[in-house]
N, C-alpha and C positions, 0 to 999 in steps of 0.2 A: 121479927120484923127486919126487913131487907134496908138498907141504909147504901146509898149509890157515895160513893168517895172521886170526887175531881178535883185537880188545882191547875192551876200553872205552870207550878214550879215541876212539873215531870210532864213528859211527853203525850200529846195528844193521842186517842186512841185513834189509829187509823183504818176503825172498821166497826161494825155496829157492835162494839162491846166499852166495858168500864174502865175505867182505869183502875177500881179497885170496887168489891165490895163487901161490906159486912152484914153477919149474919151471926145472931147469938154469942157476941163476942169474938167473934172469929173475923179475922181480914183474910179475904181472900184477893191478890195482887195480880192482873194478868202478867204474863209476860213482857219485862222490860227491856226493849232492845237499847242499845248508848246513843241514843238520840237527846244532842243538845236541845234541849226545850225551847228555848230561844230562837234556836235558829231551825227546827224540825227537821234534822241534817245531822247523818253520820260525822262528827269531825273526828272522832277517834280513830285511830286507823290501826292499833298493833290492837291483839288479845287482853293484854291486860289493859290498857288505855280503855276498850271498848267496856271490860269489867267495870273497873271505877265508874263510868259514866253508868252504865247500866244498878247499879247498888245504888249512885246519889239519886237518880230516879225514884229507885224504893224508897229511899231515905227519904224524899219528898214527899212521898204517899202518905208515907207509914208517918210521916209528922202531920202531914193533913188530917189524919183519922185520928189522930192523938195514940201516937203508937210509938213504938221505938224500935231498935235493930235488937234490943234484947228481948222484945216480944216475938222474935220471931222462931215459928216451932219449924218450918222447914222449906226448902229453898229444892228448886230444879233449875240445871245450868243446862242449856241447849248450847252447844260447841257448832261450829259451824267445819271444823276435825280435833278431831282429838289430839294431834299433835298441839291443841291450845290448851290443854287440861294442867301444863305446869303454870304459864302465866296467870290463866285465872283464877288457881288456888292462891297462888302470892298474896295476889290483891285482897280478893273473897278473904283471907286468913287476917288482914289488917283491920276488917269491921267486924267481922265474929273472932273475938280473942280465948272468947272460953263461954261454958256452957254453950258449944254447937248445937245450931237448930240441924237437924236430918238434912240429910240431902242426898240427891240422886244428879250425876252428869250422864249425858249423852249426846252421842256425834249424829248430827242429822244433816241430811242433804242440803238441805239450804234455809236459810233464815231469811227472814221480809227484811226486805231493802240491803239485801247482800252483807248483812251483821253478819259477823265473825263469833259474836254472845249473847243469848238472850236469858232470864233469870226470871223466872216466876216465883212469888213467894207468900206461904200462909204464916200469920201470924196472931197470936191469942193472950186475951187476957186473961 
C-alpha cells in the first residue's frame, strides 16, 4: 500500500509530485532542493550552505514518516558543477557519520530554481 508523506516543515512540491512516499517499508524522497520552507526561496547561497538546507528538508520528511537519517540506505547528490563535490561532502559527512547509506553525485546542467544542490533520498526499515 502506497502511503503519500507531506508536511510543512520541508518544501513544498513544485510540480505534480510528493514530497515523499512510501511503499513496503521503503521511503522514497524526491529531490530536495535548499529551499527555506518558510520562505519557498533559495536563501542559501554557497554549496555547502545550499547542502545543509537541502539534508534539514530530508530530515523534515523522514521525521514526518517516522524515519530517521540512520534509516537512510541511499542518497543521489545533483551538483549544479562539480567543482561543489568538496563543500557538499563536508556538510553531507556531519549527518552520516558511519554506517554510509550508498550514494551516487553528479554534475548536471542546471537544477530548478538555479540550486547549486539537490539531494534525493531512499530510505528503509
Amino acid at each position: 500500500m502506497k502511503r503519500i508523506i507531506s508536511t510543512p516543515n520541508a518544501p513544498a512540491a513544485i510540480g505534480p509530485y510528493s514530497q515523499a512516499v512510501e511503499v513496503n517499508g521503503t521511503l522514497y524522497i524526491s529531490g530536495q532542493l535548499p529551499v527555506n520552507p518558510a520562505t519557498g526561496k533559495i536563501e542559501a547561497v554557497t554549496a555547502a550552505e545550499q547542502t545543509v538546507q537541502s539534508l534539514k528538508n530530508i530530515g523534515a520528511i523522514l521525521e514526518a514518516a517516522g524515519y530517521s537519517y540512520s534509516d537512510v540506505v541511499k542518497s543521489t547528490v545533483y551538483l549544479a558543477d562539480m567543482s561543489f563535490f568538496a563543500e557538499m561532502n563536508a556538510e553531507y559527512k556531519k549527518i552520516y557519520t558511519s554506517d554510509f547509506p550508498a550514494r551516487s553525485a553528479y554534475a548536471v546542467k542546471a537544477l530548478p530554481m538555479n540550486a547549486l544542490v539537490e539531494i534525493e533520498t531512499i530510505a528503509a526499515k
